[in-house]
TORVEX-449370 format. One record per atom (N, C-alpha, C): y, z, x; residue in three letters. Coordinates in steps of 0.2 Angstrom, whole numbers, plus 5000, padded with zeros to 4 digits. Example, Ala and Ser with C-alpha at 12.3 -4.5 7.8 and 13.67 -1.06 7.14 Angstrom:
2
497250395066Ala
497850395062Ala
498450395066Ala
498950355064Ser
499550365068Ser
500050395064Ser
This chain:
387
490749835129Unk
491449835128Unk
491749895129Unk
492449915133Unk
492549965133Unk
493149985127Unk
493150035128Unk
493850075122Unk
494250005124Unk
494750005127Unk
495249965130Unk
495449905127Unk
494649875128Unk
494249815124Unk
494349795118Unk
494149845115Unk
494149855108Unk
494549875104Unk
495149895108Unk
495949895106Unk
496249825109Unk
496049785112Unk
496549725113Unk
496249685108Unk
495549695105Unk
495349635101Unk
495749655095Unk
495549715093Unk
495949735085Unk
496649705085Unk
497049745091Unk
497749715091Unk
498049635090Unk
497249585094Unk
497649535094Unk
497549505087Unk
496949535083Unk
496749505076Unk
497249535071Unk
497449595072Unk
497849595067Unk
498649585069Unk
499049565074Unk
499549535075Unk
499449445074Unk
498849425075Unk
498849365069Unk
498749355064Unk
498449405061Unk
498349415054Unk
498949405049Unk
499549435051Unk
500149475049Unk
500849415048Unk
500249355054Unk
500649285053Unk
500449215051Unk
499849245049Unk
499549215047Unk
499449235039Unk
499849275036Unk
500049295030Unk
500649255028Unk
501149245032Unk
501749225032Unk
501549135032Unk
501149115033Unk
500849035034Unk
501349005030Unk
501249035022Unk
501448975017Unk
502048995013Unk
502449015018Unk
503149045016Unk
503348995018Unk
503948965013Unk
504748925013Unk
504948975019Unk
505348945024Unk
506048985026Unk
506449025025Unk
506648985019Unk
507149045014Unk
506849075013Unk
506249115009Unk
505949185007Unk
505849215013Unk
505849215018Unk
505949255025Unk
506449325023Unk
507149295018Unk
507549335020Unk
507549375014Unk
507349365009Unk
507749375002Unk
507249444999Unk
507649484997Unk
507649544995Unk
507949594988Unk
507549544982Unk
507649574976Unk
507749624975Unk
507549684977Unk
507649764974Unk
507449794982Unk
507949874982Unk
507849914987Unk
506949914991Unk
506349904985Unk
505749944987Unk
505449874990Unk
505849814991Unk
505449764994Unk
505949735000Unk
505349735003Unk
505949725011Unk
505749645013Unk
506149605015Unk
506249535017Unk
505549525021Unk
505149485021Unk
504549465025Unk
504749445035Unk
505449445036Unk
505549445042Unk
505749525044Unk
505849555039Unk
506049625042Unk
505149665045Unk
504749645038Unk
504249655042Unk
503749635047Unk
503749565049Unk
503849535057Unk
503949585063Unk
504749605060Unk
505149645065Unk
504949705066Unk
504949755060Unk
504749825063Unk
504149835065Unk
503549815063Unk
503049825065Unk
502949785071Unk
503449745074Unk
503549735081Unk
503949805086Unk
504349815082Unk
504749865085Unk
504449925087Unk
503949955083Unk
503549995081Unk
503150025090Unk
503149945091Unk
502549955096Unk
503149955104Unk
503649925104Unk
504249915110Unk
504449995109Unk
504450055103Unk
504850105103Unk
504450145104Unk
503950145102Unk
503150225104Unk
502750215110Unk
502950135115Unk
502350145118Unk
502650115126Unk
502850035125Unk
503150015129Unk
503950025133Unk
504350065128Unk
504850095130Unk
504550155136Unk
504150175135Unk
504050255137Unk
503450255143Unk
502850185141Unk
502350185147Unk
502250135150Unk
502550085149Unk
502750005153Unk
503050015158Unk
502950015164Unk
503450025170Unk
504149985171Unk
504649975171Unk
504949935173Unk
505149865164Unk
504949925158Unk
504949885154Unk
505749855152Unk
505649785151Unk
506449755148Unk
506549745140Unk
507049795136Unk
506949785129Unk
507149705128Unk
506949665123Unk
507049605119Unk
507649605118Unk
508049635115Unk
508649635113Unk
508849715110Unk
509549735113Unk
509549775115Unk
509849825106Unk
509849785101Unk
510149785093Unk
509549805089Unk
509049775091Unk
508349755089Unk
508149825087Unk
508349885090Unk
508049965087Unk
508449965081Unk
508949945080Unk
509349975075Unk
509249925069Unk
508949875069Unk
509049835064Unk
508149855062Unk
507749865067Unk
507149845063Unk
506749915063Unk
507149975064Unk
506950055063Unk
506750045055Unk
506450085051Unk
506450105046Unk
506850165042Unk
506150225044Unk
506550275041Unk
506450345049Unk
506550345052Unk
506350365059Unk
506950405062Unk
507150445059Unk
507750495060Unk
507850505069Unk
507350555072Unk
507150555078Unk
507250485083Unk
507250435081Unk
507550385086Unk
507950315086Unk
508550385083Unk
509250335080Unk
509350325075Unk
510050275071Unk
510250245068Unk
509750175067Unk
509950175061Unk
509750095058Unk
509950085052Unk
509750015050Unk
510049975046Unk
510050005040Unk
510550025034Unk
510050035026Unk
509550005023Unk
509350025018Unk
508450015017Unk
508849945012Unk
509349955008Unk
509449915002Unk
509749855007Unk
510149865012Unk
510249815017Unk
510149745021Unk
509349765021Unk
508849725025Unk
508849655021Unk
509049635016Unk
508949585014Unk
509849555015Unk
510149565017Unk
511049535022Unk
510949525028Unk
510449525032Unk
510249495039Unk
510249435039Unk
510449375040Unk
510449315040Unk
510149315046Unk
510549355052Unk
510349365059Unk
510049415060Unk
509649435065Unk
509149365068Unk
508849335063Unk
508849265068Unk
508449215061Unk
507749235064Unk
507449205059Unk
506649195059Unk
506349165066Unk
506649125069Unk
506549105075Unk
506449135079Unk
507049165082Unk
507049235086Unk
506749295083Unk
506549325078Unk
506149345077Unk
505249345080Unk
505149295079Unk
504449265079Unk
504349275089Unk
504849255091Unk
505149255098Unk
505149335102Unk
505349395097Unk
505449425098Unk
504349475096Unk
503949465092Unk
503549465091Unk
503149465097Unk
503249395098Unk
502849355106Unk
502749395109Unk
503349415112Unk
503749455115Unk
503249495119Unk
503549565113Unk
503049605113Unk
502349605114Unk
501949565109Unk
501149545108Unk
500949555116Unk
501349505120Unk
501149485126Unk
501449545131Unk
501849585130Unk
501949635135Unk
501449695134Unk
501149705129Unk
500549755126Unk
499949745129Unk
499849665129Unk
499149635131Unk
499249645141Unk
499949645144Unk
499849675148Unk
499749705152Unk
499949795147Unk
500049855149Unk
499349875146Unk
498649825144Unk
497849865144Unk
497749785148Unk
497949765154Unk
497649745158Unk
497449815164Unk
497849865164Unk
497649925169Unk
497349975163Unk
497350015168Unk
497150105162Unk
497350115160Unk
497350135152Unk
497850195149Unk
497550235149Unk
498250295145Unk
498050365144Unk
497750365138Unk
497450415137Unk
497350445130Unk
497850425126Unk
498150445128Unk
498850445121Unk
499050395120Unk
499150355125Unk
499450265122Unk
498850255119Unk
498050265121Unk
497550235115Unk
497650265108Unk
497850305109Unk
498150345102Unk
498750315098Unk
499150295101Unk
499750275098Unk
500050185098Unk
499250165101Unk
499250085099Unk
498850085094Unk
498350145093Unk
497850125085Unk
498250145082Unk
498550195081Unk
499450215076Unk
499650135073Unk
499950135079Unk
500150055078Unk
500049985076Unk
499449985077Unk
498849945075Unk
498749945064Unk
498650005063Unk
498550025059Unk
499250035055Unk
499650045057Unk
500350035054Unk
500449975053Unk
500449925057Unk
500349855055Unk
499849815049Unk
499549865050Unk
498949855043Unk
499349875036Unk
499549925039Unk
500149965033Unk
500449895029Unk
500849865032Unk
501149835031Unk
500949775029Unk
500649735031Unk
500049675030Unk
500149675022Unk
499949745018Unk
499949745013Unk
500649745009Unk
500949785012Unk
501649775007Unk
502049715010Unk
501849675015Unk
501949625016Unk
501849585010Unk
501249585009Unk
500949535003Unk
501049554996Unk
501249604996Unk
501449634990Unk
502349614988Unk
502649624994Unk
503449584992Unk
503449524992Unk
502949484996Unk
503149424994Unk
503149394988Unk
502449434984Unk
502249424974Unk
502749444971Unk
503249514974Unk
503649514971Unk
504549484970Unk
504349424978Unk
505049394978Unk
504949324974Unk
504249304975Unk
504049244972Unk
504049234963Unk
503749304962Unk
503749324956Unk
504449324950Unk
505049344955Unk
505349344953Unk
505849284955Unk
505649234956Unk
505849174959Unk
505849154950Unk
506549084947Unk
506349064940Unk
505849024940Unk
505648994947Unk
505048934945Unk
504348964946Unk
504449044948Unk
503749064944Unk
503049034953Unk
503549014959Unk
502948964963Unk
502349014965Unk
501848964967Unk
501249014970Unk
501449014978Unk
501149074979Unk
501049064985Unk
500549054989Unk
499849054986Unk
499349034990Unk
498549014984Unk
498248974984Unk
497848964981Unk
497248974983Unk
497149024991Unk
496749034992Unk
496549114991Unk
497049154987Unk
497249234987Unk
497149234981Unk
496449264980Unk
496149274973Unk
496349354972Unk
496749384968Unk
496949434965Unk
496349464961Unk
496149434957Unk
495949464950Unk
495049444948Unk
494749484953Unk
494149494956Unk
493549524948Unk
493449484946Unk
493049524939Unk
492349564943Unk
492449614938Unk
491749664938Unk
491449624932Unk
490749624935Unk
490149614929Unk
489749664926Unk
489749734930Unk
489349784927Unk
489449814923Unk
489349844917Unk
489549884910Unk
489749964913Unk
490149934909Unk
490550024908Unk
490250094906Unk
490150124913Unk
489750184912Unk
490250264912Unk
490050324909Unk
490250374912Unk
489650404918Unk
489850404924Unk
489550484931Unk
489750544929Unk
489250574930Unk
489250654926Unk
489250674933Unk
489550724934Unk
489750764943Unk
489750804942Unk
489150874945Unk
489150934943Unk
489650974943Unk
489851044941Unk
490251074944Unk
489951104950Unk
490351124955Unk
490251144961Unk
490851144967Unk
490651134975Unk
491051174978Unk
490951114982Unk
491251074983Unk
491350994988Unk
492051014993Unk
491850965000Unk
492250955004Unk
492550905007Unk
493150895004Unk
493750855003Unk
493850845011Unk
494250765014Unk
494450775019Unk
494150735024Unk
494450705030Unk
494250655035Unk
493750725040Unk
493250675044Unk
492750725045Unk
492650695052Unk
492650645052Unk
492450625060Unk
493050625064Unk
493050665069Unk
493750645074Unk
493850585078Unk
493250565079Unk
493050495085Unk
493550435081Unk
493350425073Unk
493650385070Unk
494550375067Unk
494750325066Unk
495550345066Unk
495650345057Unk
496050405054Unk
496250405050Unk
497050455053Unk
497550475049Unk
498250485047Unk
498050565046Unk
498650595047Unk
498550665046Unk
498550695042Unk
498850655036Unk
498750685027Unk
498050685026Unk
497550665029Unk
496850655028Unk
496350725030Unk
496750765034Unk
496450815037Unk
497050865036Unk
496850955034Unk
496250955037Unk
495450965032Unk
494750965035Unk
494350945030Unk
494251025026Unk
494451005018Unk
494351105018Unk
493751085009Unk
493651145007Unk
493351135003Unk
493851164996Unk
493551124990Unk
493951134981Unk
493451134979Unk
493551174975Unk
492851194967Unk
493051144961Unk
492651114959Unk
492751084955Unk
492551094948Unk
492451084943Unk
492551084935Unk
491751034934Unk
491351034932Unk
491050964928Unk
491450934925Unk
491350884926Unk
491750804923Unk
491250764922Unk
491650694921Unk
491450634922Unk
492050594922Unk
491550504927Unk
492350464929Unk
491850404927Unk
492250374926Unk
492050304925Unk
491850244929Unk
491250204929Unk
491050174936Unk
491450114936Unk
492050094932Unk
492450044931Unk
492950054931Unk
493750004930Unk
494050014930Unk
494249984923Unk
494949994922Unk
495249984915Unk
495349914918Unk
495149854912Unk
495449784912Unk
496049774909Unk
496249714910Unk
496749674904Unk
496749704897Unk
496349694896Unk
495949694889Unk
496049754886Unk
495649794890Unk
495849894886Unk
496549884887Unk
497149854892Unk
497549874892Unk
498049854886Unk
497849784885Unk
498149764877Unk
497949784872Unk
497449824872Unk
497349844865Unk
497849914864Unk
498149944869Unk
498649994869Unk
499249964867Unk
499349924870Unk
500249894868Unk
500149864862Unk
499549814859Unk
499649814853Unk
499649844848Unk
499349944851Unk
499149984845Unk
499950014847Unk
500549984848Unk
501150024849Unk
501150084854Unk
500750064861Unk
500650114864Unk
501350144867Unk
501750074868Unk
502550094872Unk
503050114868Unk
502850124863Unk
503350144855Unk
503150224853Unk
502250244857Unk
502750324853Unk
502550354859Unk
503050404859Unk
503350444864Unk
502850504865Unk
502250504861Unk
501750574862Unk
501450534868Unk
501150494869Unk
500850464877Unk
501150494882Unk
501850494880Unk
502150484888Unk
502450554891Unk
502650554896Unk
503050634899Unk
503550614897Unk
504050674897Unk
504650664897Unk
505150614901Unk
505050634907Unk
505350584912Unk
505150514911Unk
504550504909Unk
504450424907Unk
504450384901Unk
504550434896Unk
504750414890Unk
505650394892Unk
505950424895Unk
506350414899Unk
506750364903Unk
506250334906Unk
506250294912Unk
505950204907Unk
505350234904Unk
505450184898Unk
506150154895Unk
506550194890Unk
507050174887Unk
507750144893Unk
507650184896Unk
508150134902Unk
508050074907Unk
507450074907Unk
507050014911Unk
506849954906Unk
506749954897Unk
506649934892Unk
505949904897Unk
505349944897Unk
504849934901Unk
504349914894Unk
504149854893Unk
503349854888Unk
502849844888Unk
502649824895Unk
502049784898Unk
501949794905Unk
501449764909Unk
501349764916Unk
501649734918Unk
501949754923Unk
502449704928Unk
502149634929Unk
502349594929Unk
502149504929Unk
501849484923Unk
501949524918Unk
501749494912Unk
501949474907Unk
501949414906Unk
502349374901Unk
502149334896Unk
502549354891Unk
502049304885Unk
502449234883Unk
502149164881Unk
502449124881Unk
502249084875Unk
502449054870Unk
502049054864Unk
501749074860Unk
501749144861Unk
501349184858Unk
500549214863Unk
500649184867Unk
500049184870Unk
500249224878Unk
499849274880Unk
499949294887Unk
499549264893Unk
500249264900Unk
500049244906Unk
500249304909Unk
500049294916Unk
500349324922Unk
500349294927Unk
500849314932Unk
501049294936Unk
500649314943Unk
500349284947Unk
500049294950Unk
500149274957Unk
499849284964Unk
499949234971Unk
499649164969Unk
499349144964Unk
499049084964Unk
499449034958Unk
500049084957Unk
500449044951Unk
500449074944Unk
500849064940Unk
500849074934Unk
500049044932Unk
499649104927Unk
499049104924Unk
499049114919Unk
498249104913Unk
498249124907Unk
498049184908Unk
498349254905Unk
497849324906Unk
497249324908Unk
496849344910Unk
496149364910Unk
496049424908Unk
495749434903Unk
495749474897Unk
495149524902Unk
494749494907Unk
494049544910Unk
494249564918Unk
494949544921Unk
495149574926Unk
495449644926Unk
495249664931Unk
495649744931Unk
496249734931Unk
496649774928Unk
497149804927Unk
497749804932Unk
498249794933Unk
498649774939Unk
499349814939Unk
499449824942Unk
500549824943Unk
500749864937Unk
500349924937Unk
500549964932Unk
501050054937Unk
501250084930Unk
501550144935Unk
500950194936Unk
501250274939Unk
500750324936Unk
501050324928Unk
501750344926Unk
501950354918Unk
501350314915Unk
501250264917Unk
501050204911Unk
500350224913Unk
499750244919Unk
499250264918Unk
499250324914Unk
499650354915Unk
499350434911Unk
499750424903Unk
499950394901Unk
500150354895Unk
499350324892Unk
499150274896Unk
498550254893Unk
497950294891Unk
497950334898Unk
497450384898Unk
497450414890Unk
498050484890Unk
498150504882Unk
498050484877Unk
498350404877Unk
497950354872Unk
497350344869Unk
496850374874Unk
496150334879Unk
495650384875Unk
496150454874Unk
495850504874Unk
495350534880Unk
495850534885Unk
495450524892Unk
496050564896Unk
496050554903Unk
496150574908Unk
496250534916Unk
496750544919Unk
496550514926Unk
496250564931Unk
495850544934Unk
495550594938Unk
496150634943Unk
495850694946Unk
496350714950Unk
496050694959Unk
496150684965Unk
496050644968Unk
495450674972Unk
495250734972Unk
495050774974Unk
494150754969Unk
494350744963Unk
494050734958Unk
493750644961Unk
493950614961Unk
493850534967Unk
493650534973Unk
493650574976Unk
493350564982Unk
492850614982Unk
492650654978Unk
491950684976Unk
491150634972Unk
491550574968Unk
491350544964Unk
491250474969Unk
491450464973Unk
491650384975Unk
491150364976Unk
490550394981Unk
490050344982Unk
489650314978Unk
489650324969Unk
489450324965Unk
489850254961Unk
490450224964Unk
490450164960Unk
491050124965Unk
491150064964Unk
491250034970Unk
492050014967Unk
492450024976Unk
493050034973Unk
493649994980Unk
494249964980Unk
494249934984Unk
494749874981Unk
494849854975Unk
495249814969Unk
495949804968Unk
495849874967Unk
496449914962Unk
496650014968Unk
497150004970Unk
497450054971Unk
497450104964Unk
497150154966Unk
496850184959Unk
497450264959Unk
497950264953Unk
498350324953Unk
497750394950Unk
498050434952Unk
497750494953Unk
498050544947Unk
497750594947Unk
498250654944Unk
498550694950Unk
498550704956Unk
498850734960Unk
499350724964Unk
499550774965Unk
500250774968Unk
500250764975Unk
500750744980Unk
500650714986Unk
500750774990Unk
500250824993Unk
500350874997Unk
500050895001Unk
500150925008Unk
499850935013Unk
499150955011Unk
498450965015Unk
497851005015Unk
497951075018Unk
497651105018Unk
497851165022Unk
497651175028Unk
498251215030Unk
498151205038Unk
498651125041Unk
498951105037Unk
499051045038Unk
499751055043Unk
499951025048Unk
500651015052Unk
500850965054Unk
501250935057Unk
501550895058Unk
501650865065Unk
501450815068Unk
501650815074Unk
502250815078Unk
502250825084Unk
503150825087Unk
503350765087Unk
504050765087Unk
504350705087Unk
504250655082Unk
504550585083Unk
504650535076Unk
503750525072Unk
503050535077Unk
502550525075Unk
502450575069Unk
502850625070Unk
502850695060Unk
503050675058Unk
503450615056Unk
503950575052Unk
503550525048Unk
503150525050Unk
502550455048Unk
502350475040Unk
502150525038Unk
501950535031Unk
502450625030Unk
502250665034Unk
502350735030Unk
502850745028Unk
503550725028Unk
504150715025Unk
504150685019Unk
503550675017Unk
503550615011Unk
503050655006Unk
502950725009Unk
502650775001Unk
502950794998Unk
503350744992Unk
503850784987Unk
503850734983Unk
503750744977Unk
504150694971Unk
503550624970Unk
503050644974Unk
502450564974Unk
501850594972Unk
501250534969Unk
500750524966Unk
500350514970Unk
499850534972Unk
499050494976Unk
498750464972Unk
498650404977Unk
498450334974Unk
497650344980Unk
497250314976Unk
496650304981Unk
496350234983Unk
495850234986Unk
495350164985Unk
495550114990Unk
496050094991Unk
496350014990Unk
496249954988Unk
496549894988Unk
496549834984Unk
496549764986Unk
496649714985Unk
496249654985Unk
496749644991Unk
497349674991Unk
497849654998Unk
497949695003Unk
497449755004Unk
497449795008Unk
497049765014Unk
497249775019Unk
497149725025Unk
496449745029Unk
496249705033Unk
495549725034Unk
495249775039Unk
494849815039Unk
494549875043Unk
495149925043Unk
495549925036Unk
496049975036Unk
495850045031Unk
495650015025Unk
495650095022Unk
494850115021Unk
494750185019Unk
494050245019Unk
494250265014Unk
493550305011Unk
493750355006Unk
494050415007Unk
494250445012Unk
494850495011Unk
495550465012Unk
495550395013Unk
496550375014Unk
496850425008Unk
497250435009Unk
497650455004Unk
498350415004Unk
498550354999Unk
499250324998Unk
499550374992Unk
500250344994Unk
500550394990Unk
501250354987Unk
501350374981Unk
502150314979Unk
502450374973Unk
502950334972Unk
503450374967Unk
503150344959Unk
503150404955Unk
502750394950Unk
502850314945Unk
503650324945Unk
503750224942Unk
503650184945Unk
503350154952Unk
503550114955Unk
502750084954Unk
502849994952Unk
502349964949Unk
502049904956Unk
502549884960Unk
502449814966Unk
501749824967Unk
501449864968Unk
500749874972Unk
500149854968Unk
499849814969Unk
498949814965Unk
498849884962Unk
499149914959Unk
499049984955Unk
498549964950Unk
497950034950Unk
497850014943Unk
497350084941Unk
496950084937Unk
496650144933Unk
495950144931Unk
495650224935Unk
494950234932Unk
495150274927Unk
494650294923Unk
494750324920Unk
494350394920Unk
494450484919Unk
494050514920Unk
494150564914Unk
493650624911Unk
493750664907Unk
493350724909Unk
């Protein structure tokens, strides 16, 4: 099978995948967009359709006809470099285009791609349909992430699918991994392979002796925090999040609710009883490094995680870090909207590692680096623990 091959297969399995996410959507959740950090399930249809008309087919298609000539503006994200678009908090005022035309416009594309690797490409379109490809993976997940959180926040509480098992139990006993101190190298290694730029370049950190935990924090350790008043004293938390606490009146993990005296969650499979031996879910960094202090413990810093990784199995829970989201050294940016993709995004964010039971498939490695602002909870977040 050649490269070419092996890019139209990817591409065609995960532009089905991505609608085949969308299967057990109502109509009206198409459009609807409770809070700025969750975007309408048709917007993401759209840009990661747009993605592929604006980086590849505008520029190496010959004689290419765009779909609709509006369509850059409404389904851009954040792409400074090529144009105006919509605002972020706006994307849910779209009535138009409907879902229809959307899915039409999708077609669209799918099928002008499939015929622009019926000939040869360049290097660089094989470079910027994996881009693509994998950006659409990007979003597969937060696709499925805002639908739990428009569902979620729906009064009737509905599931979305009974076949999306979330809350994946480990069986194995809680150990501490003792990691020597020493001199490890952090960082994506193969070039043949596709990872993101924040991944590289590969350099080496000296590390400290520690230890991390071959588990993750469950339900369970987490209630016995809130019960022991953990969101009531203010020595756990930072400043800014003892903070963000009292204005948020935050007490619990997001989709947790008690009903009788008894705790559920809210889950894609519906309103459930807790599971007291599931990991951990839809917490912030404030609330991990809260726990942690509690814990008598620590988050690992990520440099610290990806020295440790092969050592316990991870993939559940997007796992917050202690470090800060910053280039490697030697780290640059590419030219044009492609440097837009991550390194404008080193300031004010947390490194999250691993990925989780919604990260989409043949997407994430042990060096991905994901990155979010330290309150924001929508994602399968959750916590090892390290000392």
């Amino acid at each position: 099978m050649t490269q070419t091959d092996t890019l139209l297969s990817l591409f065609t399995e995960t532009r089905g995948y991505t609608e085949k996410l969308c299967k057990p959507l109502e109509i009206e959740d198409y459009v609807v967009q409770p809070i700025m950090d969750v975007s309408p399930p048709k917007w993401h249809l759209g840009h990661t359709t747009w993605f592929y008309e604006e980086f590849i087919l505008k520029h190496f298609k010959k004689d290419y006809k765009l779909f609709h000539k509006d369509f850059a503006f409404v389904f851009n994200s954040y792409y400074e470099s090529v144009g105006k678009r919509v605002v972020r908090s706006d994307r849910g005022n779209m009535s138009r285009p409907g879902v229809a035309k959307v899915y039409d416009y999708r077609h669209y594309v799918t099928n002008e791609i499939k015929e622009l690797l019926t000939s040869k490409i360049s290097k660089e379109v094989e470079e910027l349909l994996l881009m693509g490809i994998h950006h659409e993976k990007q979003h597969q997940e937060l696709l499925t992430t805002d639908i739990k959180y428009i569902l979620g926040n729906n009064p009737l509480l509905p599931k979305y699918s009974t076949d999306f098992s979330e809350n994946k139990i480990t069986t194995i006993d809680q150990e501490w991994i003792s990691i020597a101190e020493g001199i490890y190298q952090i960082g994506h290694s193969d070039k043949n392979t596709f990872h993101y730029d924040n991944e590289v370049n590969r350099h080496k950190v000296y590390l400290q002796k520690y230890s991390i935990s071959n588990t993750l924090v469950t339900n369970e350790e987490y209630l016995e925090f809130i019960n022991d008043g953990g969101y009531k004293d203010f020595n756990f938390w930072h400043a800014d999040a003892w903070e963000w606490l009292s204005e948020s009146n935050i007490t619990r993990p997001m989709y947790w609710h008690t009903i009788d005296g008894e705790w559920y969650q809210y889950t894609l499979q519906g309103l459930q009883k807790l599971d007291p031996e599931a990991p951990l879910s839809h917490i912030s960094y404030y609330e991990a490094f809260a726990f942690a202090q509690w814990k008598g413990c620590r988050l690992p810093t990520e440099f610290e995680w990806e020295a440790a990784q092969a050592n316990f199995k991870w993939g559940n829970r997007w796992e917050w870090t202690e470090s800060a989201y910053l280039p490697y050294p030697g780290y640059t940016k590419a030219p044009g909207a492609i440097g837009e993709y991550n390194g404008k995004f080193m300031v004010n964010q947390k490194v999250l590692r691993g990925g989780s039971v919604a990260t989409a498939p043949k997407h994430t490695r042990h060096t991905y680096r994901n990155f979010f602002q330290p309150e924001l909870r929508w994602q399968f977040t959750g916590v090892r623990l390290a000392k």
